[in-house]
Phi, psi and omega in degrees: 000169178241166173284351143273017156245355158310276156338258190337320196281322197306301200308299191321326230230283184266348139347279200287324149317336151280336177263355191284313201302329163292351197233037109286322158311308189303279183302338115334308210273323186283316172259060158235326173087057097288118178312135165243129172278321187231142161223112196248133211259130172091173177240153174320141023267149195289153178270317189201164140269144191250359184194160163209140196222150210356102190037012151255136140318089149240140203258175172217105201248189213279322208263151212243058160221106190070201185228202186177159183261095207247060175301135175325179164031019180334332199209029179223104188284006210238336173247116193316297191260029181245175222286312203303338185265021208258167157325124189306296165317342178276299186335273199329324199286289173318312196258358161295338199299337170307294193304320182316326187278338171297315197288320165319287180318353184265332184253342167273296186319255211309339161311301198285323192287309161321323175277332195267299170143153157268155171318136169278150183285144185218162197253116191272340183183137192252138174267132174309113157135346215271191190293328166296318149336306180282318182293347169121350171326172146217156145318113175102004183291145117337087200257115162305295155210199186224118146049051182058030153249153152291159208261059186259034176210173164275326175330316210289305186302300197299297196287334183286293204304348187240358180253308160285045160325140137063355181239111183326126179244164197254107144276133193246138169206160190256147202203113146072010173100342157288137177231137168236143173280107195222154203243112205211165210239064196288140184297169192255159175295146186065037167228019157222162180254114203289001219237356172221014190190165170223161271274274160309352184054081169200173186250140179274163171187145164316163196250158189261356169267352168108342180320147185245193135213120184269151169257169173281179185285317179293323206275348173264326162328293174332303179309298202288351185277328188273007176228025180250319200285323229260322179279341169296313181326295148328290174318297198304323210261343168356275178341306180286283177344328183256341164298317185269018180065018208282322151233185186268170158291346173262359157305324189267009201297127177279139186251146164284186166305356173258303187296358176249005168304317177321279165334286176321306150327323181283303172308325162289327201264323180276324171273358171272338193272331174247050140047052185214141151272350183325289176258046156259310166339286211287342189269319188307321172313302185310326181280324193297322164323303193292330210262354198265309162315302198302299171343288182307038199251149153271057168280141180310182139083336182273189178310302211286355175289319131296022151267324171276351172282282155342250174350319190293331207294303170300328189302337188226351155075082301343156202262156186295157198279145180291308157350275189310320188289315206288348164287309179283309167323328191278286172319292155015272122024299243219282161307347177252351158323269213314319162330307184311264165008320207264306185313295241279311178284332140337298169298332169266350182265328190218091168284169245240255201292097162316157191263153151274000000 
């Protein structure tokens, strides 16, 4: 990939993901009767004001990344209508609502991307003698489903042929606008050479008509709420998964603003060439999760590092002095900048996506 389309995925891709999550904090803060002074498209120093509404700014500033949110009193409890003097139930409302909305925004996306559909998977070559051969596959067949789930990845097909050595498995594929029922027998190891050919002997490729395979509005509803379930899921359990060698540490390798440009870019880049919104969507779904999780860590300076001030707050029935908070925010801060800084030259000295 290039670096413009890396740049392109950031605008295209984290831009407006960076702003649903402030203008969750903003509409939360408005229906709590917390004053917001500013809501800024973009980061400081500001280019213009574009509007000003009940006692908020909005603004439009120089630096073109995400936005941001300003509430009154943030960390000053002395100002009657601002966030530090609002309620615990008020606070707690407010600073979850970014990551809720990123998560909304992860499940109406992945809603659209499931109804338009991802490129279907298609068969590019059949080896002569191998199995796919004998059952009657071809080139350019269309694979519909694997033993009745859909085939809406190469996974589905690739992992049932290696769980079923030696045992029939049922393909429904489109042929010519036809669809047939076709039944094949993947070899067991060592009845192939795993190092030119894989079980069925045949080559995957995206299909060349443009074929999706979509879902209706319920079953992609279903899909995208279960694959919201299935990734906090994920996220939670990283840790063991990574104590237990079940992944690598460079699987798990945390990325910066560059490596998801990178992503972002790539996914953009996949969708202008085969004319699919599929993988620009489903990786956009993918960030919104990750920015949402990540936000909710009970790290200082982040949401959730005040969402845990809170808590201490209920727990002991007064709150910690706004000084002492404003201080572990402030160090905070400060370590997870220098932390940025380390990610951003990692992706760049060994980026996720090599550049071209």
């Amino acid at each position: 990939m290039s670096i413009l389309w890396a740049i392109g995925g950031f605008i295209i891709i984290l831009t407006p993901i960076v702003l649903v999550h402030e203008l969750g904090h903003f509409w939360a803060a408005r229906l709590s009767n917390i004053r917001v002074e500013e809501f800024g498209l973009g980061l400081p120093p500001r280019a213009m004001t574009l509007a000003e509404r009940k006692g908020t700014i909005f603004s439009l500033n120089w630096i073109p990344l995400g936005g941001f949110v300003r509430p009154a009193g943030e960390d000053d409890p002395n100002v009657p209508d601002g966030l530090a003097a609002a309620s615990k139930r008020a606070r707690f409302f407010v600073l979850v609502s970014g990551a809720g909305m990123n998560f909304i925004a992860a499940i109406v996306i992945f809603w659209v991307a499931l109804m338009i559909g991802p490129p279907a998977v298609a068969i590019s070559n059949v080896n002569p003698g191998s199995p796919a051969e004998t059952a009657g596959l071809q080139a350019n067949d269309v694979i519909l489903e694997v033993d009745g789930v859909r085939a809406d990845s190469s996974s589905v097909l690739v992992d049932r042929v290696h769980e079923m050595a030696g045992q029939p498995i049922q393909l429904l594929v489109s042929r010519d606008g036809q669809q047939l029922n076709i039944t094949l027998v993947p070899r067991s190891p060592g009845e192939y050479d795993s190092d030119s050919e894989g079980p069925i002997g045949v080559g995957l490729m995206m299909s060349t008509t443009g074929e999706r395979i979509s879902r209706n509005p319920i079953e992609a509803g279903v899909d995208a709420v279960q694959f919201m379930g299935n990734y906090v899921s994920l996220y939670l359990r990283l840790p063991a998964m990574l104590l237990s060698g079940d992944i690598t540490p460079q699987e798990a390798r945390p990325v910066s603003i560059v490596g998801i440009s990178q992503i972002a870019g790539q996914a953009a880049e996949a969708s202008a060439q085969n004319r699919n919104l599929f993988p620009l969507l489903s990786i956009a779904a993918f960030i919104n999760v990750a920015l949402g999780l990540t936000n909710l860590l009970p790290l200082p300076a982040l949401d959730g590092g005040r969402i845990l001030f809170v808590v201490i707050e209920a727990i002991r029935g007064r709150r910690i002095e706004p000084e002492r908070e404003g201080m572990v925010h402030v160090i905070g801060m400060l370590v997870l900048l220098g932390l940025m800084v380390l990610m951003i030259v990692q992706d760049i000295v060994n980026p996720i996506i090599p550049f071209q």
